[in-house]
C-alpha positions in Angstrom: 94.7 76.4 104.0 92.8 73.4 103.8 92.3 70.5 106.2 94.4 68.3 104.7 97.2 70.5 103.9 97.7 71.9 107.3 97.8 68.3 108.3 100.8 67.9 105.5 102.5 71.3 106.4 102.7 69.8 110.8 103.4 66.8 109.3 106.7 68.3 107.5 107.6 70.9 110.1 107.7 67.5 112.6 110.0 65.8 110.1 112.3 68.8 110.5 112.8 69.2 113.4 113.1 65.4 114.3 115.9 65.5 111.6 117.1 68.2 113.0 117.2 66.9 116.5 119.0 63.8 115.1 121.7 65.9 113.9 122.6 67.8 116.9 122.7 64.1 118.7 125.2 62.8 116.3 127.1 66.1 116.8 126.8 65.5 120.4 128.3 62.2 120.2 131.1 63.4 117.9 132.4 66.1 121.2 135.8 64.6 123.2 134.6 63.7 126.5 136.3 67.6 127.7 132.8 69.0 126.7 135.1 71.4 125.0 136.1 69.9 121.4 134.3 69.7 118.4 135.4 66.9 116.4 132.7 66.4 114.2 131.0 69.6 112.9 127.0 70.2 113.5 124.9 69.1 110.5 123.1 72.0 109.7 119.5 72.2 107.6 119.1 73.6 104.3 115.6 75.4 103.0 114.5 72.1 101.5 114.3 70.9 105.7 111.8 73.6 106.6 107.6 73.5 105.8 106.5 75.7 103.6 106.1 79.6 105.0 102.5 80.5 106.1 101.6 83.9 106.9 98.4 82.7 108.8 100.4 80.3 111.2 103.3 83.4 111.4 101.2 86.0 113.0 99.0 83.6 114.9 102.1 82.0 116.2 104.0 84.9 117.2 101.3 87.6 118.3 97.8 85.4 118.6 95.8 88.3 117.7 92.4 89.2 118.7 89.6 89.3 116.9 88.6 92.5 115.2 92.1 93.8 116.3 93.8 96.2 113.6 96.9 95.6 111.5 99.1 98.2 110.0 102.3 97.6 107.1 105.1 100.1 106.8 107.6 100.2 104.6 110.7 102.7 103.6 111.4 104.1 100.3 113.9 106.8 99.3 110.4 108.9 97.6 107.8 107.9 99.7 105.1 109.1 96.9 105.9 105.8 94.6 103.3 104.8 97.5 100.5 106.0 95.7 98.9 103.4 93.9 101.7 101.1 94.8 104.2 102.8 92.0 107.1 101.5 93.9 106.3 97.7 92.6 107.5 99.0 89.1 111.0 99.9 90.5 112.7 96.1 90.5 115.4 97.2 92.7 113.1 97.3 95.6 112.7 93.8 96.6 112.0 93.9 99.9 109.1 96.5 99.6 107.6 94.3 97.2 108.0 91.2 99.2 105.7 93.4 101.9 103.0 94.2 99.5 103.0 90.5 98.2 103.8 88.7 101.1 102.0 90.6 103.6 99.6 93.4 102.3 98.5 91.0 99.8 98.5 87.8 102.0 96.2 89.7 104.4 93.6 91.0 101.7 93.7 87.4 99.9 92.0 85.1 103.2 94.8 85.6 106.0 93.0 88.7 107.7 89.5 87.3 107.9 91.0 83.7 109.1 92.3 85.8 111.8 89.7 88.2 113.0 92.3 91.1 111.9 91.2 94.3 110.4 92.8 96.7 108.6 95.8 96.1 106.5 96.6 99.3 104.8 100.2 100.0 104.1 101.8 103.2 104.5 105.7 104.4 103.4 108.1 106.6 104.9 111.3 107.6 103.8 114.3 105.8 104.2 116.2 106.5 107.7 119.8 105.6 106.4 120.7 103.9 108.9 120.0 101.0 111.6 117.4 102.3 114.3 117.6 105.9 113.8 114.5 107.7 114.7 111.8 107.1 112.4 110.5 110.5 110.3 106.4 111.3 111.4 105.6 111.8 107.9 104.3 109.0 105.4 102.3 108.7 102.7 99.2 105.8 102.1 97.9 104.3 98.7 95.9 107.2 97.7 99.1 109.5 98.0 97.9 111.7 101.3 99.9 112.4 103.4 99.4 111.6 107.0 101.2 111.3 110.1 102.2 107.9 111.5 102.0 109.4 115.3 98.9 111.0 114.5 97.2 108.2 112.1 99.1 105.2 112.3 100.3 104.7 116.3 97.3 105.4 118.2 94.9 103.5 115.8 96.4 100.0 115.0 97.1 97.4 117.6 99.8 95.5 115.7 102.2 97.1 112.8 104.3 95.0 110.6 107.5 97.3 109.1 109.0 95.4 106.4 112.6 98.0 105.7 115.2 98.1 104.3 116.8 99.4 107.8 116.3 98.0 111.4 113.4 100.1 112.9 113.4 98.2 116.0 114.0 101.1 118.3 112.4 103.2 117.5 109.1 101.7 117.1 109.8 100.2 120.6 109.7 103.5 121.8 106.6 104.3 119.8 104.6 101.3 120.7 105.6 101.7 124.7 103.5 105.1 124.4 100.9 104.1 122.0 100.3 100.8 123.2 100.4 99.2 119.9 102.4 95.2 119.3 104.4 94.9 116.2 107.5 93.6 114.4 110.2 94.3 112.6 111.1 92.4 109.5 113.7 94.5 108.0 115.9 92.8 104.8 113.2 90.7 103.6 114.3 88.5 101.2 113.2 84.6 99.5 115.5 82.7 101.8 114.3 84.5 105.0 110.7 83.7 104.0 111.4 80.1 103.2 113.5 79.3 106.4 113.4 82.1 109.3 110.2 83.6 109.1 108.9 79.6 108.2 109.9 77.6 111.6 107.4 77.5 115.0 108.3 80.3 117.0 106.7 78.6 120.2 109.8 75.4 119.3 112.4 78.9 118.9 111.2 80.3 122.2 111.8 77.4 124.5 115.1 77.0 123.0 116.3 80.2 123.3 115.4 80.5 126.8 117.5 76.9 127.4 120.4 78.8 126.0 119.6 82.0 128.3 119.5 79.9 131.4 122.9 78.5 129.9 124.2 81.8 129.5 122.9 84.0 132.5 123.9 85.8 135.1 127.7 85.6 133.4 130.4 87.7 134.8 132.2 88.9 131.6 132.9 86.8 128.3 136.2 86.6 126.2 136.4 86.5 122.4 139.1 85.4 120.9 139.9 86.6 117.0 142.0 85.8 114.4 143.1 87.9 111.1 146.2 86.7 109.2 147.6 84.8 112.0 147.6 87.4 114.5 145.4 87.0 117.6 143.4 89.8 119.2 141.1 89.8 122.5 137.7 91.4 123.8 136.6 91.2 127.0 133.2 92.3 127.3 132.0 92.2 131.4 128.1 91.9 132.2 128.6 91.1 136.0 126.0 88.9 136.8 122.9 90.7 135.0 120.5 88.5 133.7 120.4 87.5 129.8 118.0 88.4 127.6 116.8 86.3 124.8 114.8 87.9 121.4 112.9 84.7 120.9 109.8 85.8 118.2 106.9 85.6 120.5 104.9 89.1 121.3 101.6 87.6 122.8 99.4 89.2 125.5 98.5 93.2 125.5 101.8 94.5 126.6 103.4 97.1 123.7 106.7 95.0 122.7 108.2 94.3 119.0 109.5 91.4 118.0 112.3 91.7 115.8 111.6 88.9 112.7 113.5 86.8 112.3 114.5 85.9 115.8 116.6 83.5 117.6 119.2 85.1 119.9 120.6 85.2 123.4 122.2 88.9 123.9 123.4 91.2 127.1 124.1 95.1 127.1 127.7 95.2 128.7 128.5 97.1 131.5 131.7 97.4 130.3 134.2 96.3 127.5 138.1 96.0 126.9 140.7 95.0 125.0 141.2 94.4 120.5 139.5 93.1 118.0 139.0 93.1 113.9 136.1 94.9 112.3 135.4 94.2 108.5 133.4 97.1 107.0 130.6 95.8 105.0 130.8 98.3 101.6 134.3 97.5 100.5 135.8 94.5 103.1 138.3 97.1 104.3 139.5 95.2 108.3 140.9 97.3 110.5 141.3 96.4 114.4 139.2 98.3 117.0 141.0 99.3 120.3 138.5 99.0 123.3 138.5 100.7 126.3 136.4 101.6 128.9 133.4 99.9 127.0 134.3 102.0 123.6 136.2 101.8 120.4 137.8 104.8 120.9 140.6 104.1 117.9 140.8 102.1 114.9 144.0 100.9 112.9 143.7 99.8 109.1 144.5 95.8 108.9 144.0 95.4 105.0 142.1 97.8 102.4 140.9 101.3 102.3 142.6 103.4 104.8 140.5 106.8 104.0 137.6 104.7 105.2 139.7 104.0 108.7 140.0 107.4 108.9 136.1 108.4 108.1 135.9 106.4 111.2 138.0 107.8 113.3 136.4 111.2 112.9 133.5 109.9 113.6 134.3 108.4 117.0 136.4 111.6 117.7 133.4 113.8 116.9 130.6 111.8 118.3 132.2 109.2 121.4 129.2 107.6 122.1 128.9 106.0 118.4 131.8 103.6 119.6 130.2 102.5 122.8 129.5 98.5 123.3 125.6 98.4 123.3 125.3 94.6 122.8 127.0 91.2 122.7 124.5 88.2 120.8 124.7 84.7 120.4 122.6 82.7 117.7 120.3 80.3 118.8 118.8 78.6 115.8 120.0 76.2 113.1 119.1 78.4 109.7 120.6 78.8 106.5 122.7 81.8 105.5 120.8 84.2 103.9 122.7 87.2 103.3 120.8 89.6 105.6 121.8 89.9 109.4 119.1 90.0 110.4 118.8 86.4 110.4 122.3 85.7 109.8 123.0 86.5 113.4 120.4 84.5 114.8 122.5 81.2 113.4 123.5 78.9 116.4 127.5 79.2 116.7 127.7 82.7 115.3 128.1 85.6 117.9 127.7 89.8 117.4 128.6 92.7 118.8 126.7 95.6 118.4 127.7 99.7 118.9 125.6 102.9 119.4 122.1 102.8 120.5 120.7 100.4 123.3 117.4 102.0 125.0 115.3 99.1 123.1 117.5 96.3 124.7 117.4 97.7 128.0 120.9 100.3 127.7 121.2 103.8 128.6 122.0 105.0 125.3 119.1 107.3 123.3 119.4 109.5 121.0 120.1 112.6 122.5 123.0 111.0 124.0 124.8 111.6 121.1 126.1 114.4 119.5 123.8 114.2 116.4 121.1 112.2 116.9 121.8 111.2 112.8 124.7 109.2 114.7 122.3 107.3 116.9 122.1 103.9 115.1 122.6 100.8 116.5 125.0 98.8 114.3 125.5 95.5 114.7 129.3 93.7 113.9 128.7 90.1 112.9 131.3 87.2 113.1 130.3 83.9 111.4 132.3 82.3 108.0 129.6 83.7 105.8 130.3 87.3 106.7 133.4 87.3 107.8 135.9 84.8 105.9 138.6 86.6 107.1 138.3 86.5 110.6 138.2 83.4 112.7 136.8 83.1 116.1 139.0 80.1 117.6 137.2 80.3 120.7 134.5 82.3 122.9 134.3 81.8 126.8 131.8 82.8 129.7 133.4 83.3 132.8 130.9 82.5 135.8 131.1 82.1 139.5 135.5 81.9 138.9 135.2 79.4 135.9 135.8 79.9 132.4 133.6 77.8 129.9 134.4 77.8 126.2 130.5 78.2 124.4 131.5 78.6 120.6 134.7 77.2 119.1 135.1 78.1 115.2 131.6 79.3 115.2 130.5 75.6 116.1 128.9 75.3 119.3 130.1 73.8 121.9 129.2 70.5 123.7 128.2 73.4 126.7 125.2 74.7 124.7 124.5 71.6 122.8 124.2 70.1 126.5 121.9 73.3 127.2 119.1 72.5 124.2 118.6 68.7 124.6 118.2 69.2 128.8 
């Protein structure tokens, strides 16, 4: 990038995020003086609002690499030998694998990885887990079509790696770079608006703000969620007693292993502890049922609207493996971003909140895989609530309880004049 158009590309991401910061004032002033009411809805940005992405200023940003450090690119496919020669690209189902090679493998070879200092690049494929961070198979294949071993040739030789999946990998590769000693992130569900928005914004700016909302949020004794489905009202009470939040806020500088999951923006807690009902929308046919919570599990669910054979897959699964219904995280969005269809970033949206099942180890829980009774079970499955994914559940309000006083935080997924006080401290 030339001079000039760095100047033009800080130049637009400072319009941005004025115009964003002008927005959240007006919303400010629109809140009844009870710090509790929304009466005039946040203005939220749309992808023309955000600078243009840049790979360079992405990995610099979030990792500041080293020179003549070494970067790796992995990717999932159902065949892993479309990898040689890069035969996947002619399958134009797989868009998120080609976003990696274009994107990223490409974005590296083409000026990004000699601006940096990096080394490296290659890309390697494995096949596809099926699931949100279950373990990750050894095996892979490179651009020649060997076969190698990502613990053997991958882990120990690369000091950051880039997975760009179609499932989390998060995890596991937390795991992996703990005893390799390797940096990385995970950039699952890749698509165009994710690039032009998410992965596009100053993760130093997303940081800071996630750790006002932290400080805001910390040390909480329990929180209540309150849900709606067809005019009936259900509650979950999910207790953290007192722990310290933690905040996935995008940066993964210094030489400690860590991943950053991409994009970020979230404030979240592993419960110690969970109770109480609330609705559930599966994602492959919008079947709701309502999950009963106790003890800090769904141990039952009962079919609201749809499919009920799907209510029942379910059931047998919690009756045959418990530990799939355990709470392993509650989340709260901490960025203004456009919906774009993936979690991954739709979660990270200031106002929406998620709760999460299965495993935890890579948030700080107790749960791995051999916990549970197959270890083909041990995913970690997020359950989003925001209007986008869930029309047909309403969150009228959310509350942290702390020190004997309940505060509403999120109110129709708007947030409240509690965290909006939080980011303009």
């Amino acid at each position: 990038m030339t001079g000039v158009s760095r100047l033009c590309a800080l130049f637009v991401d400072r319009w941005a995020k004025d115009s964003w910061k002008k927005s959240r004032q007006a919303a400010w002033r629109g809140y009844k003086k009870d710090m509790n009411t929304l009466t005039t809805p946040l203005a939220r940005r749309s992808i023309e609002d955000f600078p243009a992405f840049d790979l360079s200023r992405l990995l610099k940003t979030v990792f500041d690499p080293k020179p003549g450090q070494k970067v790796a690119i992995l990717i999932d496919l159902a065949d892993p030998s479309a990898m040689r020669d890069f035969g996947f690209l002619k399958d134009p189902a797989l868009t998120i694998q080609r976003k990696a090679y274009e994107v990223f493998y490409e974005g590296l070879r083409n000026g990004v990885a000699e601006e940096l200092g990096l080394t490296g690049g290659e890309m390697f494929a494995y096949a596809l887990t099926g699931g949100s961070n279950l373990d990750l198979p050894d095996e892979a294949v490179d651009a020649t079509g060997a076969t190698i071993s990502l613990e053997r040739d991958v882990y120990p030789n690369y000091d950051l790696i880039l997975c760009v999946s179609t499932f989390s990998a998060t995890a596991p590769l937390t795991a992996f770079a703990k005893q390799y000693g390797f940096r990385g992130a995970t950039l699952h569900g890749l698509n165009d608006v994710i690039l032009a928005t998410g992965l596009a914004v100053n993760y130093r700016e997303v940081s800071a703000e996630a750790e006002k909302l932290r400080l805001a949020l910390t040390k909480a004794d329990s929180f209540e969620i309150d849900f709606q489905v067809d005019g009936e009202t259900y509650q979950l009470t999910l207790e953290t007693n007192g722990q310290e939040a933690q905040k996935s806020h995008g940066l993964c500088l210094g030489d400690t292993p860590d991943i950053a999951n991409l994009p970020a923006g979230e404030v979240y807690f592993v419960p110690e502890g969970a109770e109480g009902r609330f609705p559930m929308r599966f994602e492959h046919d919008g079947t709701i049922a309502v999950m009963d919570v106790t003890g800090g599990r769904i141990v039952k669910a009962t079919l609201l609207s749809g499919d009920q054979s799907i209510v029942d897959a379910y059931n047998e699964r919690l009756a045959s493996d418990p530990v799939t219904g355990e709470i392993g995280e509650l989340g709260f969005g901490t960025q203004d971003l456009p919906v774009s269809g993936r979690d991954i970033q739709d979660e990270k949206v200031l106002g929406t909140l998620h709760v999460a099942t299965g495993r935890s180890d890579h948030l700080g829980g107790h749960l791995t895989p051999e916990l549970f009774a197959s270890r083909l079970n041990a995913s970690h499955d997020d359950i989003l609530f925001s209007p986008a994914k869930t029309p047909e559940i309403s969150v009228p309000q959310a509350r942290m309880i702390r020190d004997g006083k309940s505060t509403p935080i999120i109110e129709n997924f708007e947030p409240t004049a509690y965290l909006l006080a939080a980011i303009e401290a």
